[in-house]
Residue frames as a rotation matrix with the C-alpha (Angstrom) as fourth column:
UNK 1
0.390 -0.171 0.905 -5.38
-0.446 0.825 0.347 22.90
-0.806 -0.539 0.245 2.92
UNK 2
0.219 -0.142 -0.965 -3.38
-0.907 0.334 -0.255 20.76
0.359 0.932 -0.056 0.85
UNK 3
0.210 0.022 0.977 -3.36
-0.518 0.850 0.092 17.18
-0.829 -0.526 0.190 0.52
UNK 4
-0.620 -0.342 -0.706 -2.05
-0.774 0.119 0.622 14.70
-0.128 0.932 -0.338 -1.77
UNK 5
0.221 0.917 0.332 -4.42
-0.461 0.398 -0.793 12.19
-0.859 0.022 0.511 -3.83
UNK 6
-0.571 -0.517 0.638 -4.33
0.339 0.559 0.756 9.76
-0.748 0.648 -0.144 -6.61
UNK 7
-0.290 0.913 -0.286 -6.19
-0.050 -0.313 -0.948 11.48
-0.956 -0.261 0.137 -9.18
UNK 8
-0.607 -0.026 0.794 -7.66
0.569 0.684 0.457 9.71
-0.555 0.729 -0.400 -12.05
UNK 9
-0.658 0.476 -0.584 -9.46
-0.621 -0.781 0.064 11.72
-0.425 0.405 0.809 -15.43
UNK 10
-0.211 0.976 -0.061 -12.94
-0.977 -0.208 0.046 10.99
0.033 0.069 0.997 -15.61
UNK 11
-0.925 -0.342 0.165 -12.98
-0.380 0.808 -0.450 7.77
0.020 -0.479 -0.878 -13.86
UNK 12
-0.542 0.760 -0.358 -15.62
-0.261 0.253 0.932 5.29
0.799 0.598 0.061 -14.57
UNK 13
0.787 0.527 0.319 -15.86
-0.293 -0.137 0.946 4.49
0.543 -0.839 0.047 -10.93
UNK 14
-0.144 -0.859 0.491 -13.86
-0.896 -0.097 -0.433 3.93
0.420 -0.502 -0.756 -8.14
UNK 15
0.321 0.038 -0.946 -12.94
-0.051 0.998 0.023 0.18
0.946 0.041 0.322 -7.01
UNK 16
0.193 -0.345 0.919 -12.34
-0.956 -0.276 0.097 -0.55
0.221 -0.897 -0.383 -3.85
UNK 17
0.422 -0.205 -0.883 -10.67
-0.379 0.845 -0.378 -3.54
0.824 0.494 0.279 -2.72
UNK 18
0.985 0.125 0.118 -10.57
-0.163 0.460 0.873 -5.64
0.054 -0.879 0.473 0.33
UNK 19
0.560 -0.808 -0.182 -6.81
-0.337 -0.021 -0.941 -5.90
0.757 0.589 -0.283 1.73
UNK 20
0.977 0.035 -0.212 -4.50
0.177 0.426 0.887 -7.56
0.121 -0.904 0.410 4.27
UNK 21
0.464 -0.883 0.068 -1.23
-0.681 -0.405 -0.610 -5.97
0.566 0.237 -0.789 4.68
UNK 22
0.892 -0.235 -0.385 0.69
0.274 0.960 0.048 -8.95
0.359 -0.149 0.922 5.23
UNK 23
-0.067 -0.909 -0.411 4.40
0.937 -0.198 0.287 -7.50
-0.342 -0.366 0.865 6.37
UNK 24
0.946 -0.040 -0.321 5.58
-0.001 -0.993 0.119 -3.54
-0.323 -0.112 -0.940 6.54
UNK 25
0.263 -0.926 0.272 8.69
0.901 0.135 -0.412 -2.73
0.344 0.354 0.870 4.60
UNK 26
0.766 -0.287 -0.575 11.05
0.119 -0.816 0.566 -0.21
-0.631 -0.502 -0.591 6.00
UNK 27
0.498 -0.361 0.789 13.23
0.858 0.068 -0.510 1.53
0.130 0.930 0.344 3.34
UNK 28
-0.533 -0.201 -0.822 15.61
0.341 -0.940 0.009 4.75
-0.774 -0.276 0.570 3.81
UNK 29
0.115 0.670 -0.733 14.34
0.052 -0.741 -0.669 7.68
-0.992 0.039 -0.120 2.83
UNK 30
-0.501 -0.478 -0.721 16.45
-0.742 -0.191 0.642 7.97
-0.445 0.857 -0.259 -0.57
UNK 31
-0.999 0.015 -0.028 15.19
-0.011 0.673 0.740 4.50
0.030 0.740 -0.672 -1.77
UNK 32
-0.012 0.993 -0.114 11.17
0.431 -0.098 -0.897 5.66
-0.902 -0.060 -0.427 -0.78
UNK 33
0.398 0.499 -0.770 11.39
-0.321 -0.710 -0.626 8.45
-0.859 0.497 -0.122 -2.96
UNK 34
-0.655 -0.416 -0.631 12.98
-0.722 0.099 0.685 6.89
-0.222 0.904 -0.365 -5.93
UNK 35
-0.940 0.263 0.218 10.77
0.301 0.940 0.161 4.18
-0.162 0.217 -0.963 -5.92
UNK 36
-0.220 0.852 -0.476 7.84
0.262 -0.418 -0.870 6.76
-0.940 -0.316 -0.131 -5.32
UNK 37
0.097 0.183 -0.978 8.57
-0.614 -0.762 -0.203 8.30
-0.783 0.621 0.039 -9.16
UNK 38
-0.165 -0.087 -0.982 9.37
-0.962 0.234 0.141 5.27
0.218 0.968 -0.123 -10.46
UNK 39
-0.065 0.199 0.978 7.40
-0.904 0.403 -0.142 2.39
-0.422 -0.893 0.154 -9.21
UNK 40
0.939 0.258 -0.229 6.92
-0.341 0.789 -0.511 0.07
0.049 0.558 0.828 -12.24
UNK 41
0.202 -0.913 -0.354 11.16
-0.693 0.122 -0.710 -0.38
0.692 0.389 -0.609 -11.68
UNK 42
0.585 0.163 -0.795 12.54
-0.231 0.972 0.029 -3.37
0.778 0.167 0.606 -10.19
UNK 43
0.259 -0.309 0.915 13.13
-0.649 -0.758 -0.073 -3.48
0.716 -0.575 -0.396 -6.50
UNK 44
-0.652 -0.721 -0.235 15.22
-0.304 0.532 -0.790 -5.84
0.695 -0.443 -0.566 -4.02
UNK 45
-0.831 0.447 0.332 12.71
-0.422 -0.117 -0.899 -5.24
-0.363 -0.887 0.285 -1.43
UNK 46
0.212 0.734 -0.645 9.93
-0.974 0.107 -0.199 -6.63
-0.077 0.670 0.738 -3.76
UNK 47
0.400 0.270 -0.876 11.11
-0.535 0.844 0.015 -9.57
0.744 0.463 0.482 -4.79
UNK 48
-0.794 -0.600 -0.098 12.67
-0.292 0.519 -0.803 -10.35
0.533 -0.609 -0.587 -1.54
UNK 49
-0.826 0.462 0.324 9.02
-0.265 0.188 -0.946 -10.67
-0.498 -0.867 -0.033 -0.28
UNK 50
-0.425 0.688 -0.589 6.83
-0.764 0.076 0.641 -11.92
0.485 0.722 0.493 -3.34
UNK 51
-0.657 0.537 -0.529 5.68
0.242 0.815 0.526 -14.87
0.714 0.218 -0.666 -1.25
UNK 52
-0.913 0.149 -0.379 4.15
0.386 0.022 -0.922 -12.70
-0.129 -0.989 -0.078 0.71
UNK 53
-0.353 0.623 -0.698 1.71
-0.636 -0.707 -0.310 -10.81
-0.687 0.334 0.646 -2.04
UNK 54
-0.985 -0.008 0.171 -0.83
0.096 0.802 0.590 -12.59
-0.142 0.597 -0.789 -3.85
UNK 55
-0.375 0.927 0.007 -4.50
-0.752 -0.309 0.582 -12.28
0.541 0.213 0.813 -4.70
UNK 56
-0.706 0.076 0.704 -6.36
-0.508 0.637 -0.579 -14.46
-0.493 -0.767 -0.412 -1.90
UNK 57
-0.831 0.542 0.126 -9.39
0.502 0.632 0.590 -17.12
0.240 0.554 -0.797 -2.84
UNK 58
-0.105 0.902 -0.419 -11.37
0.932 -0.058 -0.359 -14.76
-0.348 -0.428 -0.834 -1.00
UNK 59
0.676 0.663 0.322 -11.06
0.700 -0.714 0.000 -11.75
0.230 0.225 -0.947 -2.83
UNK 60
0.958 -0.052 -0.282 -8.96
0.090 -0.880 0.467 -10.02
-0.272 -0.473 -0.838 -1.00
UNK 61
0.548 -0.831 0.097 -5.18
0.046 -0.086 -0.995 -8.87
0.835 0.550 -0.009 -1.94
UNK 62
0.744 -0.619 -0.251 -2.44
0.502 0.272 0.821 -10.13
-0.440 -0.737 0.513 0.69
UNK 63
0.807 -0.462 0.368 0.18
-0.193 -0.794 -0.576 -6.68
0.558 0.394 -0.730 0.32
UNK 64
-0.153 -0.964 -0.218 3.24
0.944 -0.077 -0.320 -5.41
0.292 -0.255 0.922 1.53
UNK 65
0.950 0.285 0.129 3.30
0.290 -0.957 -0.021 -1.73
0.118 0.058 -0.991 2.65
UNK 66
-0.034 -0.981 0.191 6.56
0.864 -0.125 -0.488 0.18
0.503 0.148 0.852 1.85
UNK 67
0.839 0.540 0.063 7.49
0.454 -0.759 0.467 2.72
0.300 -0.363 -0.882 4.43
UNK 68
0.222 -0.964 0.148 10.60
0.592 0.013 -0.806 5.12
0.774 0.267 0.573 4.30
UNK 69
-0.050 -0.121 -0.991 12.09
0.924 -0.381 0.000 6.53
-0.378 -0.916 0.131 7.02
UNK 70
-0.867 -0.297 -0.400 11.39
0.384 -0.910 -0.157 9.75
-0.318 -0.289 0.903 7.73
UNK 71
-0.805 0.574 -0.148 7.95
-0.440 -0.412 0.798 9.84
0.397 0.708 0.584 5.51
UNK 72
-0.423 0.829 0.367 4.53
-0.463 0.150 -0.874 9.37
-0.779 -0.539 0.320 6.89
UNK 73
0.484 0.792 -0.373 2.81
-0.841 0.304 -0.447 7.89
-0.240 0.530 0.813 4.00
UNK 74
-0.328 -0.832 0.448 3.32
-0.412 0.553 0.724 4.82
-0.850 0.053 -0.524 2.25
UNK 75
-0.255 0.443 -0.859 2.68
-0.926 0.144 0.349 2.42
0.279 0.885 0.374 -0.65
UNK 76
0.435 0.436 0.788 0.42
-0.169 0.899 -0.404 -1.04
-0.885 0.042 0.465 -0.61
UNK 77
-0.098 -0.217 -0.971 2.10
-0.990 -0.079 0.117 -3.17
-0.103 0.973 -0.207 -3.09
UNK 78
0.155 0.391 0.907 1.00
-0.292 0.896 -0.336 -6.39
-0.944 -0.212 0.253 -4.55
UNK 79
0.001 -0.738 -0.674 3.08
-0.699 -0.482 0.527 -7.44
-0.715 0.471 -0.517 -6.76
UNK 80
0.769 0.609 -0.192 1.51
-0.582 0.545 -0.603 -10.48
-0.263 0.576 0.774 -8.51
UNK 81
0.700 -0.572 0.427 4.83
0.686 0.704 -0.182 -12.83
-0.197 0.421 0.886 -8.86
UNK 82
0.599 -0.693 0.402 6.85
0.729 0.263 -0.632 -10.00
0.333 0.671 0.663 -10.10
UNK 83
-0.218 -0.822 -0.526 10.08
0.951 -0.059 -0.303 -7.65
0.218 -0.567 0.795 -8.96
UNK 84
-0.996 0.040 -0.081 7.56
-0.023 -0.981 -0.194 -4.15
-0.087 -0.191 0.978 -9.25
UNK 85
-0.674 0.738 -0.025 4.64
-0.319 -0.321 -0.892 -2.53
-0.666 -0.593 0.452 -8.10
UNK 86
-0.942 0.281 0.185 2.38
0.232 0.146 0.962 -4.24
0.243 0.949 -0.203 -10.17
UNK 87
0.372 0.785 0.495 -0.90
0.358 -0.613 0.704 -2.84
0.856 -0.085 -0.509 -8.58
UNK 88
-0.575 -0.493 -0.653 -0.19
0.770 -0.058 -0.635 -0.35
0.275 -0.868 0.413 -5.82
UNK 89
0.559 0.768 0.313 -1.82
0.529 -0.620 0.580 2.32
0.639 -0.159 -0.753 -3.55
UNK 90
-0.642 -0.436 0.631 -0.49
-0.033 -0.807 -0.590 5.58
0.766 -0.399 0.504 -2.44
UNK 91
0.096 0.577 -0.811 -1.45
0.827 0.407 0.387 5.53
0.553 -0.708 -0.439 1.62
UNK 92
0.076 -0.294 0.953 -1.20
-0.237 -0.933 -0.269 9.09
0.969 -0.206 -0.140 3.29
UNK 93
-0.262 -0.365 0.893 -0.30
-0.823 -0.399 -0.405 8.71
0.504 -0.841 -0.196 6.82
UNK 94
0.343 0.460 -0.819 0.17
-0.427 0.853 0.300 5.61
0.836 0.247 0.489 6.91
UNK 95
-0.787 -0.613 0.070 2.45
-0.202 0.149 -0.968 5.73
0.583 -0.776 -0.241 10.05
UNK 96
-0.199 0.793 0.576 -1.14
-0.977 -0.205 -0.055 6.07
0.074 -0.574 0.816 11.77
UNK 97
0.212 0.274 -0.938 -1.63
-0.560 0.821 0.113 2.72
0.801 0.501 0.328 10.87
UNK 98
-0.493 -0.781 -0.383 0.48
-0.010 0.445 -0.895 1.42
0.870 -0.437 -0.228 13.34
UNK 99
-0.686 0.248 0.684 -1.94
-0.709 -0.438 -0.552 2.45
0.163 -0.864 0.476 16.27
UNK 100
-0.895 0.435 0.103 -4.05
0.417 0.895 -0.157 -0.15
-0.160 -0.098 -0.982 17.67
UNK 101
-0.289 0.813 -0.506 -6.77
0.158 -0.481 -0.862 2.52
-0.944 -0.329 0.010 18.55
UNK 102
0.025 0.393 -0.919 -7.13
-0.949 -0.281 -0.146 4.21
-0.316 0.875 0.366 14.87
UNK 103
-0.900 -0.027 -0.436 -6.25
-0.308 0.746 0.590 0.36
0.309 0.665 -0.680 13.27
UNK 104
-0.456 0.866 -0.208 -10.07
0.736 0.234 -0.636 -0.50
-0.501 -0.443 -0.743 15.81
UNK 105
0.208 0.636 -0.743 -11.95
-0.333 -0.668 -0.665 2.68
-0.920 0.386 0.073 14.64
UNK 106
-0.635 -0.664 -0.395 -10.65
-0.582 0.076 0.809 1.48
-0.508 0.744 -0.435 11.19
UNK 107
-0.998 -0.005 0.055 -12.00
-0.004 1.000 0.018 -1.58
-0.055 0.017 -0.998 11.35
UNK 108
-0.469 0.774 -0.426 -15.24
0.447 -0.208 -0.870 -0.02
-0.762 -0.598 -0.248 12.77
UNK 109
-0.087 -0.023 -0.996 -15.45
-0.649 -0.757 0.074 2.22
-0.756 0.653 0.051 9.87
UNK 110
-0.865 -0.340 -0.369 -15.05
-0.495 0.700 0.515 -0.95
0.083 0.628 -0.774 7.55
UNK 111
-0.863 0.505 0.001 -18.23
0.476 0.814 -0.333 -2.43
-0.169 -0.287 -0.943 9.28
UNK 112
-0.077 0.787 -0.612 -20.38
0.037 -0.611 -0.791 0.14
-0.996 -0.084 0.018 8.94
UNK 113
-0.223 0.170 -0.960 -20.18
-0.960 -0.207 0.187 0.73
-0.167 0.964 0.209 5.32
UNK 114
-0.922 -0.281 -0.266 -20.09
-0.319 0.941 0.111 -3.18
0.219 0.187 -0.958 4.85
């Protein structure tokens, strides 16, 4: 099986971090994958939606998700004011997202651990 993963060396622990994906970008395929290798660059699609990312009073980061055509995964980006990914997360199949059913079991999955 193979599967991709952010993967961090000898990590003091792992943070999780309460999110609200505030709007879905859609991006062709060419401008996913450039942006995929080189996310700290400045991107149209970013700053055309910065009032939409922000760090809430409650804790919780208010994203974007970037999703290119043709590519199941995507990226959470929360860009803190400025034109690149300043904190992002690599989402595998994130198209799944979209589903009301898995976005409920999701949710469900969120309570339980909680």
């Amino acid at each position: 099986m193979e599967l991709k993963a952010v993967f961090e060396c000898k990590p003091a622990q792992f943070r999780c971090r309460n999110i609200k994906i505030e709007k879905v970008v859609h991006i062709s395929s060419e401008d996913y994958e450039a942006f995929f290798q080189r996310p700290m660059m400045e991107q149209n699609f970013i700053s055309e939606n910065i009032e939409q990312m922000h760090l809430g009073t409650d804790g919780a980061y208010h994203c974007i998700l970037v999703m290119g055509q043709g590519h199941r995964d995507g990226i959470l980006v929360e860009s803190e004011g400025f034109a690149y990914a300043r904190y992002a997360a690599y989402v595998p199949d994130a198209r799944a997202l979209a589903y009301p059913t898995l976005e409920r079991f999701n949710q469900q999955l969120i309570d339980l651990v909680n």
